[in-house]
C-alpha positions as CSV (number, residue, x, y, z in Angstrom):
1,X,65.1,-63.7,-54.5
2,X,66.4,-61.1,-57.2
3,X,68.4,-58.8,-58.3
4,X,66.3,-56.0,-58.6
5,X,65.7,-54.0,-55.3
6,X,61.8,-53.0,-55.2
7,X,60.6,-50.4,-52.8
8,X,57.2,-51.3,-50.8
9,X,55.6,-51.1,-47.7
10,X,56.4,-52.7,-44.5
11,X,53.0,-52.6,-43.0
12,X,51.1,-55.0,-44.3
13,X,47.1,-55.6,-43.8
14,X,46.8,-58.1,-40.6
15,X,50.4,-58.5,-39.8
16,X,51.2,-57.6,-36.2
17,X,53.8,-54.4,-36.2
18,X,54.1,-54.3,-33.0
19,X,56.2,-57.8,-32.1
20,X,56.3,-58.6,-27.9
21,X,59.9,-60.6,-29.5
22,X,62.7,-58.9,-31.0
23,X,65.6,-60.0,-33.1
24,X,68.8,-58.8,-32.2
25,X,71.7,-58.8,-34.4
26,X,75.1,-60.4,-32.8
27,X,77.4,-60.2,-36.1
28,X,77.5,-59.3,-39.8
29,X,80.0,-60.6,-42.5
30,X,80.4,-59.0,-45.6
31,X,82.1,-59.0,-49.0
32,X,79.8,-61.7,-50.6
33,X,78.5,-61.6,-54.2
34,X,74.5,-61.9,-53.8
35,X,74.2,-64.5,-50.8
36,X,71.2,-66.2,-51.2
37,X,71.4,-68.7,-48.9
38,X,72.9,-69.8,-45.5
39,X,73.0,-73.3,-44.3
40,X,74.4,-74.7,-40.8
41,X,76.7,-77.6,-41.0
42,X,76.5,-79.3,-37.6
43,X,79.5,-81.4,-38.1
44,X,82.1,-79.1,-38.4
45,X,80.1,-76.0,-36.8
46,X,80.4,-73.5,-39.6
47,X,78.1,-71.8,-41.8
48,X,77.9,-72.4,-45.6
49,X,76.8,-69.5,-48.2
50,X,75.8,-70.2,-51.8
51,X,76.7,-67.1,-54.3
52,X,74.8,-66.5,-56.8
53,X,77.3,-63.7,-59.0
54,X,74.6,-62.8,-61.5
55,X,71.1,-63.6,-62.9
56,X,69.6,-66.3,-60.5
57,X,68.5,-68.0,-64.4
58,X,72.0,-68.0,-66.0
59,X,74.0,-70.7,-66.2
60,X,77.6,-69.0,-66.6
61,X,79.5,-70.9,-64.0
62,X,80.1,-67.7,-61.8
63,X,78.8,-69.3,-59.0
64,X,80.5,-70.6,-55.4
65,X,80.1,-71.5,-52.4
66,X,81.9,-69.7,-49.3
67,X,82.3,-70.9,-45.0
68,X,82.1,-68.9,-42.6
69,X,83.1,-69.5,-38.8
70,X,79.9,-69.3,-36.0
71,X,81.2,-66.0,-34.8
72,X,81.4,-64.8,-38.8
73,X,84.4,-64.9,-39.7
74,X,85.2,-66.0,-43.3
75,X,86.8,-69.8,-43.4
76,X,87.2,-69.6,-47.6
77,X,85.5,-67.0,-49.3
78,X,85.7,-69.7,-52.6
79,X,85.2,-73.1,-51.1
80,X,83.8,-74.7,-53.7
81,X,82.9,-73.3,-57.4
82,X,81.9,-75.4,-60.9
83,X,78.3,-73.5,-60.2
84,X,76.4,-71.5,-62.0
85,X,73.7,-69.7,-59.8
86,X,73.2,-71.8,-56.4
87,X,71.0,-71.1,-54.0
88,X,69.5,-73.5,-51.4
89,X,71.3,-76.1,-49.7
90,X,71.1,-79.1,-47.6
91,X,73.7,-81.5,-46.0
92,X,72.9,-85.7,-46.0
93,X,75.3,-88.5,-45.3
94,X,78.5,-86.6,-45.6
95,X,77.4,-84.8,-48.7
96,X,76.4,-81.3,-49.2
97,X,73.2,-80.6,-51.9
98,X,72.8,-77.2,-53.3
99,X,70.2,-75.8,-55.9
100,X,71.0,-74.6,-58.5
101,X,68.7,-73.7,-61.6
102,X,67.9,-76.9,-63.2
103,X,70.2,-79.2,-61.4
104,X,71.4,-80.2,-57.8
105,X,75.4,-80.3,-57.1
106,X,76.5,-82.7,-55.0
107,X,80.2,-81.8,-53.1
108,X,81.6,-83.9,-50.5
109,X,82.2,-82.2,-47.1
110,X,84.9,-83.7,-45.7
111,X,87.1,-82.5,-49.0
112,X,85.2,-79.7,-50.4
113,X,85.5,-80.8,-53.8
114,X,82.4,-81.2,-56.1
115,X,81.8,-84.4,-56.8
116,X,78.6,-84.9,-59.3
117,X,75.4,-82.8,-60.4
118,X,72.3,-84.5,-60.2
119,X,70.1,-83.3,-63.4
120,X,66.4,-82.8,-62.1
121,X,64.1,-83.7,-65.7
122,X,61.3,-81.2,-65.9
123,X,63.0,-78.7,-63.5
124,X,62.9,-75.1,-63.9
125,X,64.1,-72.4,-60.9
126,X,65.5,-75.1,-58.2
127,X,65.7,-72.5,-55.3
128,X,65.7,-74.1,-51.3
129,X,66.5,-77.0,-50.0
130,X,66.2,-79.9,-47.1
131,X,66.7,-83.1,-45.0
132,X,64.4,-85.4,-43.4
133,X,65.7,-87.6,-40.8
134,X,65.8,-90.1,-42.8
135,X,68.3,-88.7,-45.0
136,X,66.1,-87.7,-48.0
137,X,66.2,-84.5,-49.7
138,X,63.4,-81.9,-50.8
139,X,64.3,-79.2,-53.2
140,X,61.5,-76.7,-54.1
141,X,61.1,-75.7,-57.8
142,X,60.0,-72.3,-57.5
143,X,58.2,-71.7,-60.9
144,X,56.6,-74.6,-61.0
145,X,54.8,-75.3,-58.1
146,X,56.7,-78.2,-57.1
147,X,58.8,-79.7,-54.9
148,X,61.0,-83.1,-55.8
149,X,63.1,-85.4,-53.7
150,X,65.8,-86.8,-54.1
151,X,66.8,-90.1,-52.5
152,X,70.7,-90.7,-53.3
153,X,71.2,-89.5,-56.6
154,X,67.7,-90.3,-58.0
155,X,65.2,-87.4,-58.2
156,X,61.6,-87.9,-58.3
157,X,58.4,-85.6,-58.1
158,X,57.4,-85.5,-54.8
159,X,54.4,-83.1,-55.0
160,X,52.8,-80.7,-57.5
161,X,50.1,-78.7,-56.3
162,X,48.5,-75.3,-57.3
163,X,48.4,-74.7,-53.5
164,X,52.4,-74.2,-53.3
165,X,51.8,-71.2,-54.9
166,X,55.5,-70.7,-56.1
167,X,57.5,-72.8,-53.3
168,X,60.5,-70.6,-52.2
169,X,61.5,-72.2,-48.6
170,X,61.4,-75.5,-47.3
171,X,62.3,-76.9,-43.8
172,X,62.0,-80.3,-43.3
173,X,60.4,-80.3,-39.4
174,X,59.5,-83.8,-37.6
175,X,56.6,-86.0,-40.3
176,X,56.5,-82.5,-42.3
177,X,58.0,-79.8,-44.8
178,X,57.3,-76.4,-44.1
179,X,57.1,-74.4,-47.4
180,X,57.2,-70.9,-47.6
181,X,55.2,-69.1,-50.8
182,X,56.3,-66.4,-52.8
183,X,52.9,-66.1,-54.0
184,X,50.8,-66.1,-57.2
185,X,50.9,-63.9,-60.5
186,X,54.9,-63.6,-60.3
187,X,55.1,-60.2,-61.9
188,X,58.8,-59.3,-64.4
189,X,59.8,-57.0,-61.1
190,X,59.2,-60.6,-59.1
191,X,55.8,-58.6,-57.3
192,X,52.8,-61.1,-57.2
193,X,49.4,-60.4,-58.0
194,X,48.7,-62.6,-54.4
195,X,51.1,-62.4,-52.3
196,X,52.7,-66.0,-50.2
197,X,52.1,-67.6,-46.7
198,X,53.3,-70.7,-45.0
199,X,52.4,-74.0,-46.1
200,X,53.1,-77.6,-44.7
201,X,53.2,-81.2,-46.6
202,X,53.1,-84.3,-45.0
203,X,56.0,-86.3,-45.8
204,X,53.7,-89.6,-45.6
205,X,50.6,-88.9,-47.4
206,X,52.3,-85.5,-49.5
207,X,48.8,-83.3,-49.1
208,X,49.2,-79.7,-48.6
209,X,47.6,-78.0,-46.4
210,X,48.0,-74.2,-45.6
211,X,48.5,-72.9,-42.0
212,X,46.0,-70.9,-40.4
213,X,46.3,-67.5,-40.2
214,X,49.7,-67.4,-42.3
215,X,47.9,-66.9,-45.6
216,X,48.4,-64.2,-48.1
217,X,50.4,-62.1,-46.1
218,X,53.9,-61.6,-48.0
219,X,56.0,-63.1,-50.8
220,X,57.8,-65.3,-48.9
221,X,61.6,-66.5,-49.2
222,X,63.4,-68.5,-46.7
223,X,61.4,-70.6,-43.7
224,X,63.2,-72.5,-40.6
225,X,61.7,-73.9,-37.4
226,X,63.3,-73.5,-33.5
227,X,61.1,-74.8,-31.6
228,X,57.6,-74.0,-32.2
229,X,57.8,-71.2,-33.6
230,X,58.1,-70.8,-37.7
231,X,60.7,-67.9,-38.9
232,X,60.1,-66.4,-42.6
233,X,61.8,-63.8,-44.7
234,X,60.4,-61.4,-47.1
235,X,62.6,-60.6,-49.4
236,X,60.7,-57.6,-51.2
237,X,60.3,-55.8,-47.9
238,X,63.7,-57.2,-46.2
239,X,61.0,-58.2,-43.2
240,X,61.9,-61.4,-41.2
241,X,58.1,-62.9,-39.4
242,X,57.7,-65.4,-36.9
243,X,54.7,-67.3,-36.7
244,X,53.1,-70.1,-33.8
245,X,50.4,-71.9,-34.8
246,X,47.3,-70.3,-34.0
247,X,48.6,-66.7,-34.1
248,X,49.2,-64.5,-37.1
249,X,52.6,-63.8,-38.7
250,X,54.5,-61.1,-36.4
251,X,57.6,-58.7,-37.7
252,X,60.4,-59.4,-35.7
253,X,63.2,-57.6,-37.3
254,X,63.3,-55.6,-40.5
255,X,66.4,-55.3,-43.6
256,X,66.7,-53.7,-46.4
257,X,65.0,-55.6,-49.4
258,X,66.9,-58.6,-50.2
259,X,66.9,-61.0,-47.4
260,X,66.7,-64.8,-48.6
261,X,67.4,-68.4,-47.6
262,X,67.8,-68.4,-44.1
263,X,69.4,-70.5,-41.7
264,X,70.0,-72.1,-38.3
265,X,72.1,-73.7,-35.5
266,X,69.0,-73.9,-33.1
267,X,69.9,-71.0,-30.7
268,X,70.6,-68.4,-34.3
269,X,69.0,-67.6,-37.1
270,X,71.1,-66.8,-40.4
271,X,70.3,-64.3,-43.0
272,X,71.8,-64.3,-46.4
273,X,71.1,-60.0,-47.5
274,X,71.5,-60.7,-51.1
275,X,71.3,-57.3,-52.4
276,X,73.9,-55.8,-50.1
277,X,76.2,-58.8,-50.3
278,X,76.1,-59.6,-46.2
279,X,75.3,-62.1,-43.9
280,X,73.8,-61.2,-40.3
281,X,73.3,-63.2,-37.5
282,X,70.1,-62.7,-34.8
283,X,69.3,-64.3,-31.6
284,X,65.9,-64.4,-30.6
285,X,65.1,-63.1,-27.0
């Protein structure tokens, strides 16, 4: 997730091109600055999108947070500000968590106001975000090959490990996170010199372990689960994949370059098109 739009190929070496599924698009909001992430809030059935409004690195306080209806309709386009450059979020006993660069805010959902910002020591790019069932939440730390957790107000390192491979996505799904890899040798344009696959920890015992046949495949952004299938964007190529264990990554529907944290109510999938300042909504068939 970047500014910068970079030109590159769609077909990629042992990706399936021609997908059996498609993804069809039911609605598309607009007039976002950079959206680069889309989270479902079950309580109140509506759709929250973090703004970024500038570098991703900056802290200038430009950034917000906007609703959005289930049919896309804008709620507040500035529901809550106080940011700087948030990007993933996740919701946990009443409160809403969002990323953003080096710390995590907190607002309260019921009033919308922002109520504290948790300061993550030894954090660098703070990008997507997550829930177990227990309530604890998982923010990846994309330039560091981390991911921490936070239990309450209290971060802590939850897993550092080469294999992460610079964490964008993260879905908390059952006794796991799925974690989806931007790759290795992060290039100035945001290229890699390897590109990302999908990943999963195990909440209990924290090892990482890649899945098979989703390796090396695309710098990866945002990851959800419905079901069991795995959906992943792209954002250098715009592609959004689904994968089921024991198959390969498949292209299911294609944007332009820019598509980033996605989300999900179940039965939709959400995608924040950062570079064109949009928000579409698929179903799966």
């Amino acid at each position: 997730m970047k500014t910068l739009i970079v030109s590159t190929f769609l077909a990629i070496a042992g990706i399936a091109t021609a997908p059996a599924v498609q993804a069809g698009e039911t609605w598309r909001a607009a007039g976002f600055e950079q959206p680069e992430s889309a989270l479902f809030d079950a309580a109140d059935r509506r759709i929250v999108v973090s703004n970024v409004v500038g570098n991703p690195g900056e802290a200038d306080g430009n950034g917000y947070l906007s609703l959005l209806s289930m049919d896309g309709k804008v709620i507040t386009r500035r529901w809550v500000g106080g940011m700087d450059a948030p990007k993933g979020m996740a919701i946990s006993g009443g409160k809403l968590y969002a990323a953003d660069i080096t710390k995590v805010r907190v607002v309260d959902l019921a009033s919308g106001k922002l109520v504290s910002s948790i300061d993550v020591p030894g954090a660098v790019f703070l990008n997507d975000m997550t829930a177990d069932a227990s309530g604890k939440v998982y923010v990846t730390d994309m330039l560091a090959d981390t991911i921490y957790r936070i239990d309450g107000d209290k971060p802590e390192l939850f897993v550092k490990d080469a294999l992460l491979a610079s964490p964008n996505g993260v879905f908390a799904d059952g006794g796991r996170l799925i974690v989806a890899s931007w790759g290795k040798g992060i290039k100035p344009d945001f290229s890699t010199a390897e590109p990302g696959g999908l990943l999963a920890v195990d909440l209990a015992g924290r090892k990482v372990t890649p899945l098979p046949g989703a390796q090396k495949f695309a710098d990866l952004d945002g990851v959800i689960a419905i079901g069991g299938d795995i959906y992943a964007t792209a954002y250098m190529t715009g592609t959004l994949y689904r994968y089921k264990a024991g198959g390969k990554p498949q292209a299911v529907a294609a944007f332009k370059p820019g598509s980033a944290d996605i989300g999900t109510d179940g039965k939709k999938i959400f995608v924040p098109l950062m570079n064109e300042g949009e928000m579409a909504a698929l179903k799966i068939d």
